[in-house]
VMD Tcl script that builds the backbone (N, CA, C; Angstrom):
set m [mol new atoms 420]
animate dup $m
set s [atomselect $m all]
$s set {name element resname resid chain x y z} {
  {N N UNK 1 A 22.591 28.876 -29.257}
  {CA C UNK 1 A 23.243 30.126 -29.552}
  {C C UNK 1 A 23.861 30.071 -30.937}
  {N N UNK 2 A 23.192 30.315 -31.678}
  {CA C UNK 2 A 23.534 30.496 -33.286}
  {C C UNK 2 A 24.375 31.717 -33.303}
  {N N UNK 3 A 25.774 31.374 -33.973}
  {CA C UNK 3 A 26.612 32.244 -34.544}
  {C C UNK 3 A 26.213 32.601 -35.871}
  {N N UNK 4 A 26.591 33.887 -35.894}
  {CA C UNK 4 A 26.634 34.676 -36.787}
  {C C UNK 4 A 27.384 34.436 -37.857}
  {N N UNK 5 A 27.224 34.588 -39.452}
  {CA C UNK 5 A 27.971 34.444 -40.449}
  {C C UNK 5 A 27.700 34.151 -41.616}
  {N N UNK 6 A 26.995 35.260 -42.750}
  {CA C UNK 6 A 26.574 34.935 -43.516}
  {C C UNK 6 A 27.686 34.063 -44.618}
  {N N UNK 7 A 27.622 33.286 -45.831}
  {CA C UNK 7 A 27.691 32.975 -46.701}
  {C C UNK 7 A 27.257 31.992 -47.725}
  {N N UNK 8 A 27.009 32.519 -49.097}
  {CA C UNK 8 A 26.404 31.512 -50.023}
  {C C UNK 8 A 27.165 31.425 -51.226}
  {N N UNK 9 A 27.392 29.767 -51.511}
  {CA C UNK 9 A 28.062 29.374 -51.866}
  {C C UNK 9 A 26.956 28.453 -52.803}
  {N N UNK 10 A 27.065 28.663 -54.391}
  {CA C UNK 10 A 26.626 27.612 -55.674}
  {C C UNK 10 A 27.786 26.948 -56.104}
  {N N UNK 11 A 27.805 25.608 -55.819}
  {CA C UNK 11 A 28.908 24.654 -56.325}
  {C C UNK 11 A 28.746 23.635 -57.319}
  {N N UNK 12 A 29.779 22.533 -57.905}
  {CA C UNK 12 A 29.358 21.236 -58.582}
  {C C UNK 12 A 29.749 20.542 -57.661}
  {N N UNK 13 A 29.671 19.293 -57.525}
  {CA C UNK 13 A 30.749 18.453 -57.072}
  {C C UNK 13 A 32.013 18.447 -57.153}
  {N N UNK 14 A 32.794 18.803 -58.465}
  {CA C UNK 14 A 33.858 18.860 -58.795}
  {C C UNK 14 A 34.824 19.732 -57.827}
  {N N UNK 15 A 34.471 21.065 -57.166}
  {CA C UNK 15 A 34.330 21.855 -56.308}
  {C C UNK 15 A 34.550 21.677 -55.229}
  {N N UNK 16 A 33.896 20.588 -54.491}
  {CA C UNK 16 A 33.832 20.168 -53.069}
  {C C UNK 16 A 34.845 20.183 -52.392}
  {N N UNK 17 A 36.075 19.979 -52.389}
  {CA C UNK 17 A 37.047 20.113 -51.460}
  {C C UNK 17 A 37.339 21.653 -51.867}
  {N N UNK 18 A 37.428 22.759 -52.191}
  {CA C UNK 18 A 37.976 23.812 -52.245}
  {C C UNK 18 A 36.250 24.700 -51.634}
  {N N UNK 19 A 35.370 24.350 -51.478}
  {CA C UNK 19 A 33.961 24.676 -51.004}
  {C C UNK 19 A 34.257 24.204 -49.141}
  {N N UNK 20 A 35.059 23.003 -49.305}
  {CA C UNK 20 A 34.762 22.551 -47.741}
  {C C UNK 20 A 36.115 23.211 -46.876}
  {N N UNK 21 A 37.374 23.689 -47.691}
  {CA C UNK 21 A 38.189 24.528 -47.261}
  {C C UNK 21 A 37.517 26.274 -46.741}
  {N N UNK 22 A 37.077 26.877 -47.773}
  {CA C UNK 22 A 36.129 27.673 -47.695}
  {C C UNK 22 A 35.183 28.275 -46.313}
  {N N UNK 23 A 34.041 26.908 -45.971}
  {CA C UNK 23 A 33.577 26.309 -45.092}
  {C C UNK 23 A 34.584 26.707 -43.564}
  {N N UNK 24 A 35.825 26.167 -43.910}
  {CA C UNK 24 A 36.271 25.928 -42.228}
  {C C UNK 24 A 36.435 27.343 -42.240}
  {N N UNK 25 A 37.358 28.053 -43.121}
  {CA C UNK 25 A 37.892 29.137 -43.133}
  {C C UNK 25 A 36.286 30.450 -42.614}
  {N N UNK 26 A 35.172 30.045 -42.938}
  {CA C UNK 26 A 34.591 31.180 -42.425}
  {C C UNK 26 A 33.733 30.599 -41.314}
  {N N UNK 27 A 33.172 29.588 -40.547}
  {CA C UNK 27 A 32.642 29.003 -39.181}
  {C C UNK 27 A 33.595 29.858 -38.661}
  {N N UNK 28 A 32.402 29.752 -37.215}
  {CA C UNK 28 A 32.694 30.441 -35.917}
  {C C UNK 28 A 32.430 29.201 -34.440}
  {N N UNK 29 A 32.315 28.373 -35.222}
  {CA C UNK 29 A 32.133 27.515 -34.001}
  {C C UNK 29 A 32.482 26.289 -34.713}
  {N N UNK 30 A 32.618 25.446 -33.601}
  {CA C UNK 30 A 33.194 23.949 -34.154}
  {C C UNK 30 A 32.216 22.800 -34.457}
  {N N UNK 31 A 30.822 23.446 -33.852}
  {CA C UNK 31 A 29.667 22.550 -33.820}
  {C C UNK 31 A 29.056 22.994 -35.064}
  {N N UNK 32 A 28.435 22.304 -36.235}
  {CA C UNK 32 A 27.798 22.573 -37.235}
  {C C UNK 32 A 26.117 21.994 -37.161}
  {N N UNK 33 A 25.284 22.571 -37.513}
  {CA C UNK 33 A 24.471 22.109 -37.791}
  {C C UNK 33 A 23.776 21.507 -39.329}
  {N N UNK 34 A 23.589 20.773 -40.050}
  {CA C UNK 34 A 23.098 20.780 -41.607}
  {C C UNK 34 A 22.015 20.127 -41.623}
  {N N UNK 35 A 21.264 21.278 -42.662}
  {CA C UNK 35 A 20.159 21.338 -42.715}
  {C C UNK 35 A 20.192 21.039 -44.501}
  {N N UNK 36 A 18.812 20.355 -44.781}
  {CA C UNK 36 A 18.741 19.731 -46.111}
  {C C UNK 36 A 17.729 18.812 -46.427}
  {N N UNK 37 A 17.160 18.845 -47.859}
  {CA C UNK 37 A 16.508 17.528 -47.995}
  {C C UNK 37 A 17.399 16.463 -48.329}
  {N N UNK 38 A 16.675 15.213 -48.240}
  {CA C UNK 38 A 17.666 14.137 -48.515}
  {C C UNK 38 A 17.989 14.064 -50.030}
  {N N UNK 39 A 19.210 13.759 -50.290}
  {CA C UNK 39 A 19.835 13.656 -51.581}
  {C C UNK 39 A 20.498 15.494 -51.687}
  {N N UNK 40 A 20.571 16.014 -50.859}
  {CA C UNK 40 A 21.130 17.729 -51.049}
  {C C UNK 40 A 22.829 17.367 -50.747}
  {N N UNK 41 A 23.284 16.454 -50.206}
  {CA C UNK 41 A 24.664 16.711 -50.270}
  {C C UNK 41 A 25.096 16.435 -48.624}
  {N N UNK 42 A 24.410 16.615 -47.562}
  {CA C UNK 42 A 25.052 16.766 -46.410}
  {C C UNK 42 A 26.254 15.994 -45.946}
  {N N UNK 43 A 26.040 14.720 -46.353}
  {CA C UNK 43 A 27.037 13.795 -45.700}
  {C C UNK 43 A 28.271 13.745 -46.465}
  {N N UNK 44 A 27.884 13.956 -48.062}
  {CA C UNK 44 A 29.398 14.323 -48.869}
  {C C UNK 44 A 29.920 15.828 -49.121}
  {N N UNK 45 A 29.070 16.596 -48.197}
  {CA C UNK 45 A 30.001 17.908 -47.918}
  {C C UNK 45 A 30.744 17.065 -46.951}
  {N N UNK 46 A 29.912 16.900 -45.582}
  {CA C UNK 46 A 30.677 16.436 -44.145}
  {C C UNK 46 A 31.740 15.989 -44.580}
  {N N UNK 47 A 32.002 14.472 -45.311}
  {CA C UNK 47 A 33.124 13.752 -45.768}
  {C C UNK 47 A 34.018 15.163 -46.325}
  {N N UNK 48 A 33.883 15.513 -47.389}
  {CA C UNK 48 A 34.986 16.526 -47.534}
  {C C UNK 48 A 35.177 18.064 -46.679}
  {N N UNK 49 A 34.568 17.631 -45.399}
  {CA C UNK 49 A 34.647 18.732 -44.325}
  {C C UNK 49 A 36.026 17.976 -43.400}
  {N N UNK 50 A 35.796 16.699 -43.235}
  {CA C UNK 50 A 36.476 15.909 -42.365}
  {C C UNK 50 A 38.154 15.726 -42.848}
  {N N UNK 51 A 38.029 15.041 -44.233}
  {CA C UNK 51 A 39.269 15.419 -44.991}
  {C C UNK 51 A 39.920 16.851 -45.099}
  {N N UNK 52 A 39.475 17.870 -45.097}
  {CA C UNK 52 A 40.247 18.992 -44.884}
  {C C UNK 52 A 40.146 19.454 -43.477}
  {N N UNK 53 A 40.035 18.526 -42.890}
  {CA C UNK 53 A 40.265 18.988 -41.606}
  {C C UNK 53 A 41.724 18.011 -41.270}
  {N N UNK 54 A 41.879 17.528 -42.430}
  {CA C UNK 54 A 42.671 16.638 -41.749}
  {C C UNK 54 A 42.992 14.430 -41.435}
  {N N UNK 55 A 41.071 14.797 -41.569}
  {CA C UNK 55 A 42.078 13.098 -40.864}
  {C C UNK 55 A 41.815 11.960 -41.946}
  {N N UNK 56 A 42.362 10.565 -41.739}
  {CA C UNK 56 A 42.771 9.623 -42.298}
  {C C UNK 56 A 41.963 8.833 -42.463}
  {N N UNK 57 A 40.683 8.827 -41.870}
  {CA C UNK 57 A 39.992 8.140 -41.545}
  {C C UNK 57 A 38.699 7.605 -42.672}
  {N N UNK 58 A 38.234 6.651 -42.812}
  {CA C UNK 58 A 37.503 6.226 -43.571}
  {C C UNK 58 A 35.761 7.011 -43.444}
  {N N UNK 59 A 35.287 7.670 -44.132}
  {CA C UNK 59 A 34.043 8.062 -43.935}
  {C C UNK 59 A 32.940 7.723 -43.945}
  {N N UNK 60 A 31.614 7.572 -43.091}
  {CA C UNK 60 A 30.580 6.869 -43.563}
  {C C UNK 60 A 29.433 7.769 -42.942}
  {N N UNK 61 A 28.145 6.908 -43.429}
  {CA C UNK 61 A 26.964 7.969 -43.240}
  {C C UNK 61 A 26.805 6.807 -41.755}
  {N N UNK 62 A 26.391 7.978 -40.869}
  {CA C UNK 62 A 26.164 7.143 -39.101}
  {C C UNK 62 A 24.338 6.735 -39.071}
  {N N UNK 63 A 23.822 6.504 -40.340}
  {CA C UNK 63 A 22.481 6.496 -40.633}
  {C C UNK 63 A 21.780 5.911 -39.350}
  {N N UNK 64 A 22.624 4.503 -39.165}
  {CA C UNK 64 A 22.343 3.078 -38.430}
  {C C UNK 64 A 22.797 3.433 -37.138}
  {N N UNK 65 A 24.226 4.028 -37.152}
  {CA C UNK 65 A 25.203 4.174 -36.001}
  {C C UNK 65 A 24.618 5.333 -35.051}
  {N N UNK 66 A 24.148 6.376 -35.676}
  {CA C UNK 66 A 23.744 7.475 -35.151}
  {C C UNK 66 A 24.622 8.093 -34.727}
  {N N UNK 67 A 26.149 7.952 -34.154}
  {CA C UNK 67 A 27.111 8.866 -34.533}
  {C C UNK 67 A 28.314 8.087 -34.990}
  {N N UNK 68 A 29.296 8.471 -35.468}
  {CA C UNK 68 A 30.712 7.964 -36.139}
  {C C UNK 68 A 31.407 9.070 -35.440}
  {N N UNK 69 A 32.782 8.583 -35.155}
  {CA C UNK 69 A 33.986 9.233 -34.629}
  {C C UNK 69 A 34.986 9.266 -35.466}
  {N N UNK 70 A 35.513 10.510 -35.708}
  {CA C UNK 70 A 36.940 10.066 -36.729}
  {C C UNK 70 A 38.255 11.118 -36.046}
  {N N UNK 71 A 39.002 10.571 -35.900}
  {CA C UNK 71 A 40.337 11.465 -35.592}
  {C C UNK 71 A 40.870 12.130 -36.041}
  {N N UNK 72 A 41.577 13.298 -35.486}
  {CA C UNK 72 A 42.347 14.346 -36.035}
  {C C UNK 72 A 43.761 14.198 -34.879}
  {N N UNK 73 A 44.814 14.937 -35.695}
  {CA C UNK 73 A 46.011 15.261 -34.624}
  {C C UNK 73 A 45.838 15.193 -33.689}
  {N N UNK 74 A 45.182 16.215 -33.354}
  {CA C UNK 74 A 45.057 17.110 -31.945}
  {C C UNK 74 A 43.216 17.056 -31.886}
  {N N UNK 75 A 42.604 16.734 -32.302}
  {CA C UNK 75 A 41.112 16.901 -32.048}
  {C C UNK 75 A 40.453 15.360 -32.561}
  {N N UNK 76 A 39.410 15.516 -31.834}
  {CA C UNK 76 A 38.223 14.303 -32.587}
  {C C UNK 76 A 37.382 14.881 -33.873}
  {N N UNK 77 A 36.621 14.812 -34.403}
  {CA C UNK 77 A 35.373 14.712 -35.280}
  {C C UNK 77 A 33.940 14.051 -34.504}
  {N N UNK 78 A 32.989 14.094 -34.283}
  {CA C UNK 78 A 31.673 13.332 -33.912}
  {C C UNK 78 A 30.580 13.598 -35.193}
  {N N UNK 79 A 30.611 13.025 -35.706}
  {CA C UNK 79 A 29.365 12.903 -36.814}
  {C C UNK 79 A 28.512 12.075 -36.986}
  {N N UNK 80 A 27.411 13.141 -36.418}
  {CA C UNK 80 A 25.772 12.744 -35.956}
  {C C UNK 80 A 24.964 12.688 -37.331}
  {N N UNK 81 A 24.104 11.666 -37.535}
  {CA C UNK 81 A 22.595 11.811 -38.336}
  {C C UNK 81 A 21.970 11.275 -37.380}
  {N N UNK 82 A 20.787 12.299 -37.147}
  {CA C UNK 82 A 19.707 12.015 -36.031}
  {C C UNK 82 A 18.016 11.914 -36.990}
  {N N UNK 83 A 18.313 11.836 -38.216}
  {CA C UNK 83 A 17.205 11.217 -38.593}
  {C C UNK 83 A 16.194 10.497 -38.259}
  {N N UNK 84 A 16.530 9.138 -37.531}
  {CA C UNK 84 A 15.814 8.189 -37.458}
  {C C UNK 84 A 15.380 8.135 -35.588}
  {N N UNK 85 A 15.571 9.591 -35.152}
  {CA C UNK 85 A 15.712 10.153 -34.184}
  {C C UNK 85 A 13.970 10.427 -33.817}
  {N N UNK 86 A 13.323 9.662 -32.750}
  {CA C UNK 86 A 12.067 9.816 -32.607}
  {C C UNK 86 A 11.333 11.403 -31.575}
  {N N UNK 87 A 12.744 11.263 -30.579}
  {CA C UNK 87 A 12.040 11.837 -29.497}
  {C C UNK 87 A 13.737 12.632 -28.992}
  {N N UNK 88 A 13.819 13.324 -28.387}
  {CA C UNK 88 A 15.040 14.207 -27.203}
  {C C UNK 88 A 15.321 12.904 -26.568}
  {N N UNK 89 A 14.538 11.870 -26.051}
  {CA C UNK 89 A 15.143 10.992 -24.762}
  {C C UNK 89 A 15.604 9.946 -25.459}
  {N N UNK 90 A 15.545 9.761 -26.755}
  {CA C UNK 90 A 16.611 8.899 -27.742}
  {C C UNK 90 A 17.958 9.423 -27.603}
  {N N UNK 91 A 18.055 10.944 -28.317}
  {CA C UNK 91 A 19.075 11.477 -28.033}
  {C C UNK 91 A 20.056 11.251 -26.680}
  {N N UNK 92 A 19.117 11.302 -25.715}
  {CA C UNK 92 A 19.641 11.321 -24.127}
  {C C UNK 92 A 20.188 9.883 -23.748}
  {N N UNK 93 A 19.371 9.044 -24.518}
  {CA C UNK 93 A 19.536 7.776 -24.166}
  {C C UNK 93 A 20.515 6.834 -24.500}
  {N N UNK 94 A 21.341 7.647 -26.113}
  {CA C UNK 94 A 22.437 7.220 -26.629}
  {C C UNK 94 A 23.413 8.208 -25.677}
  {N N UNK 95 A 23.242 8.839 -24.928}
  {CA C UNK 95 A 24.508 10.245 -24.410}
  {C C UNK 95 A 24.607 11.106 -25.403}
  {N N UNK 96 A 24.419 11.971 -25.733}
  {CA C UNK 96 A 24.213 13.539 -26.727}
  {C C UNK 96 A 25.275 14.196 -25.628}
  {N N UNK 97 A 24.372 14.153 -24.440}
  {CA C UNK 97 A 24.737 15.376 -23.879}
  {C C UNK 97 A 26.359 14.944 -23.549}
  {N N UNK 98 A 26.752 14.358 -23.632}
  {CA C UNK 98 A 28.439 13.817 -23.126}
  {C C UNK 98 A 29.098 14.819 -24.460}
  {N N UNK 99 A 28.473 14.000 -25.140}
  {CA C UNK 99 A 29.495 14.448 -26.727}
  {C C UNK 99 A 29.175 16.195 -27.100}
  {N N UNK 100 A 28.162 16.729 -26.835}
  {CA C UNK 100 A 28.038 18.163 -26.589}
  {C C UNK 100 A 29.161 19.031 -25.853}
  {N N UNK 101 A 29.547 18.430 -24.549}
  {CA C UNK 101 A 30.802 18.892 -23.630}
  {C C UNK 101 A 31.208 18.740 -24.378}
  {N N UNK 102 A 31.992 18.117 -25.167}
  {CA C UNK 102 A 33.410 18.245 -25.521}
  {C C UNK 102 A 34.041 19.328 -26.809}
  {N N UNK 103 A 35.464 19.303 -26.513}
  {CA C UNK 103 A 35.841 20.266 -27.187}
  {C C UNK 103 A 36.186 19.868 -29.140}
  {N N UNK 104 A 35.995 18.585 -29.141}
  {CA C UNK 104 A 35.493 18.298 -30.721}
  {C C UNK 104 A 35.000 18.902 -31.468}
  {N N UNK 105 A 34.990 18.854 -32.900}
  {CA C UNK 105 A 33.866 19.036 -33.977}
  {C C UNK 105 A 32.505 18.525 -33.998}
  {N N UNK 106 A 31.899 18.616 -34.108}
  {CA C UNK 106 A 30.328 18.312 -34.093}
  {C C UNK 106 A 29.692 19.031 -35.620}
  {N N UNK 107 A 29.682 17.323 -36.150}
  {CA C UNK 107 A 28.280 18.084 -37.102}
  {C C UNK 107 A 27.451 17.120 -37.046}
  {N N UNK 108 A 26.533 18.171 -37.600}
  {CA C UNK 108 A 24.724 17.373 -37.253}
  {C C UNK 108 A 23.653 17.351 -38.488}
  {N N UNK 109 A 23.898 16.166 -38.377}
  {CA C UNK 109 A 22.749 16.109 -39.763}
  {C C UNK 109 A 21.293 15.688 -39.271}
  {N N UNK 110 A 20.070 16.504 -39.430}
  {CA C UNK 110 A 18.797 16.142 -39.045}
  {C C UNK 110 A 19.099 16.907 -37.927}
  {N N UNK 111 A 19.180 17.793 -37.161}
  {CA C UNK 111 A 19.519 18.244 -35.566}
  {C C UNK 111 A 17.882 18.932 -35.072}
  {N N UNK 112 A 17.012 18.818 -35.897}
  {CA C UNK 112 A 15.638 19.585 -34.964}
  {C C UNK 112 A 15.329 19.233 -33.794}
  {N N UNK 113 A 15.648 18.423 -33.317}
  {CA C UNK 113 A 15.517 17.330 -32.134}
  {C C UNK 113 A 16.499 18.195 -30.759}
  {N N UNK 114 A 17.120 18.143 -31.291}
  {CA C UNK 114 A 18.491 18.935 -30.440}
  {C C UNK 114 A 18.607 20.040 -30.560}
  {N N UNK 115 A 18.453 21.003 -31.729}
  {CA C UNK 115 A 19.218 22.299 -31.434}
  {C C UNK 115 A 18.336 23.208 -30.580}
  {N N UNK 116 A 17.364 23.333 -30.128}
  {CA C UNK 116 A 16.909 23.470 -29.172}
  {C C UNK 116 A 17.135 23.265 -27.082}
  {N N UNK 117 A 18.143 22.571 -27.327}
  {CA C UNK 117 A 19.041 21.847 -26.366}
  {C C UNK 117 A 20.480 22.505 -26.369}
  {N N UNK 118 A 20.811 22.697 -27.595}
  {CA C UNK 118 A 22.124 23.025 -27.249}
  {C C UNK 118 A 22.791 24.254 -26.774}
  {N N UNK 119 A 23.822 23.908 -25.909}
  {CA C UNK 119 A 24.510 25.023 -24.980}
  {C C UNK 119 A 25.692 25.380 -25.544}
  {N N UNK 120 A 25.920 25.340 -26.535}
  {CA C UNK 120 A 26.822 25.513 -27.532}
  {C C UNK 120 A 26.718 26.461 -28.379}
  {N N UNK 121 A 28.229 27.077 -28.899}
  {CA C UNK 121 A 27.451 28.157 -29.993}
  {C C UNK 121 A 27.445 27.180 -31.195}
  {N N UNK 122 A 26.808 27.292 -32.557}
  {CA C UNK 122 A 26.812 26.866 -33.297}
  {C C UNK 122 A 26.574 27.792 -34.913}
  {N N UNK 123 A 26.894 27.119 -36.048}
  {CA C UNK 123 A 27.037 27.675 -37.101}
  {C C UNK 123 A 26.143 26.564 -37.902}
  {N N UNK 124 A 25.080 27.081 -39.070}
  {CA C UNK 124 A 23.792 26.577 -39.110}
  {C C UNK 124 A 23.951 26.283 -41.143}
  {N N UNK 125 A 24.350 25.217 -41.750}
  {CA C UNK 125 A 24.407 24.858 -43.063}
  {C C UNK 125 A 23.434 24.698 -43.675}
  {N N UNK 126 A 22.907 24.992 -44.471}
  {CA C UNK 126 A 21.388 24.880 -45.085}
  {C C UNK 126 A 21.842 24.312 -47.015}
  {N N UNK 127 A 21.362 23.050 -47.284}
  {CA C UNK 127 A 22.075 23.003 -48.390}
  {C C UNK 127 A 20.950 22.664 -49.635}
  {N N UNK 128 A 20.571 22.846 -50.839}
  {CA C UNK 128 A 19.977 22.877 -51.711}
  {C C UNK 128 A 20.449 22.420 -53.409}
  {N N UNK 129 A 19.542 21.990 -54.142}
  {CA C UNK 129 A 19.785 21.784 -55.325}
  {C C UNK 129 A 19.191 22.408 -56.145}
  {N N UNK 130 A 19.840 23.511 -57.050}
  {CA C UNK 130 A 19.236 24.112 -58.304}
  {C C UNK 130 A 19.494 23.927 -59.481}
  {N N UNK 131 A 17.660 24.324 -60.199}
  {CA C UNK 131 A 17.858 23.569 -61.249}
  {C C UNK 131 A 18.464 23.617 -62.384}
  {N N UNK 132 A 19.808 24.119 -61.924}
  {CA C UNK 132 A 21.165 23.625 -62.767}
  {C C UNK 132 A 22.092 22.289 -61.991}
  {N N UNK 133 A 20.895 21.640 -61.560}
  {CA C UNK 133 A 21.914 20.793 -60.712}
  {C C UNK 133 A 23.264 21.016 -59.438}
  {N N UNK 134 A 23.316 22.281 -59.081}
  {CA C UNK 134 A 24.677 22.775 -58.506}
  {C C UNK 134 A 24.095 22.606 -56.737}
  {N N UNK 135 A 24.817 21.734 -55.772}
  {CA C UNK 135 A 24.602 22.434 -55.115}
  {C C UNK 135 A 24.218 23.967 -54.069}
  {N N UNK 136 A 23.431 24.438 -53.486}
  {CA C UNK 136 A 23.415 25.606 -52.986}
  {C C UNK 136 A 23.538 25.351 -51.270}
  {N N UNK 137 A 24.877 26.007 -50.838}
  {CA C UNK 137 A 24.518 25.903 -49.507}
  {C C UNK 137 A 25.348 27.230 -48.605}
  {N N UNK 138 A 24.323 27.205 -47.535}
  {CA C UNK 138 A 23.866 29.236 -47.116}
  {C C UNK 138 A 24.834 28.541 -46.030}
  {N N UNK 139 A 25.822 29.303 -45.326}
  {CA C UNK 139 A 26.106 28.949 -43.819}
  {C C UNK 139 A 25.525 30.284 -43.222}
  {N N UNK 140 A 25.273 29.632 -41.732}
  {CA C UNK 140 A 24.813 30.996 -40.947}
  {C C UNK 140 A 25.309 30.660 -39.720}
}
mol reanalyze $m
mol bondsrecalc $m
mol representation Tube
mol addrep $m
């Protein structure tokens, strides 16, 4: 169940935390999806998605891990790369579906595997590089 919500946003890096404020301020759901080629930015938006959300926590890409947990006050973070993600019963086989219930953040890097699965509403990041170098990334 894809939420609704257009916006597009051309950034630098320099940018990124006032882009990932931005970000929270217009989602409609807590679950993200990001979409991208590799080297587009996903995991160092995420990182400065996580920091303005709040927490303390050290950031990393879950390349290996396949998900990372980071804390907030009052909430978790779960940050998925399902890249190296062969099949749905990988997914199943690490527990997806546990971390889906919950009332956490969820973002998803690589999610073709899953969003097809999910019972969740979700809000859909699509991120790009133009050739002015600037990031480009659409939320929907």
């Amino acid at each position: 169940m894809q939420t609704r919500c257009d916006l597009t946003i051309a950034y630098s890096l320099n940018e990124l935390n006032a882009v990932a404020n931005q970000v929270l301020k217009s989602v409609k759901s807590k679950t993200i999806l990001f979409y991208g080629n590799m080297g587009t930015g996903k995991t160092t938006l995420i990182k400065a998605l996580i920091e303005a959300l709040g927490s303390d926590d050290d950031v990393s890409s879950p390349t290996y891990s396949i998900v990372n947990e980071y804390s907030l006050s009052d909430n978790v973070i779960y940050h998925f790369d399902l890249y190296r993600l062969k099949s749905i019963e990988e997914a199943y086989d690490f527990g997806i579906e546990d971390y889906l219930q919950t009332e956490g953040w969820l973002f998803i890097e690589w999610p073709e595997l899953i969003k097809n699965h999910l019972d969740v509403e979700y809000n859909i990041i699509e991120l790009s590089i133009s050739e002015q170098n600037k990031r480009i990334l659409t939320l929907k």
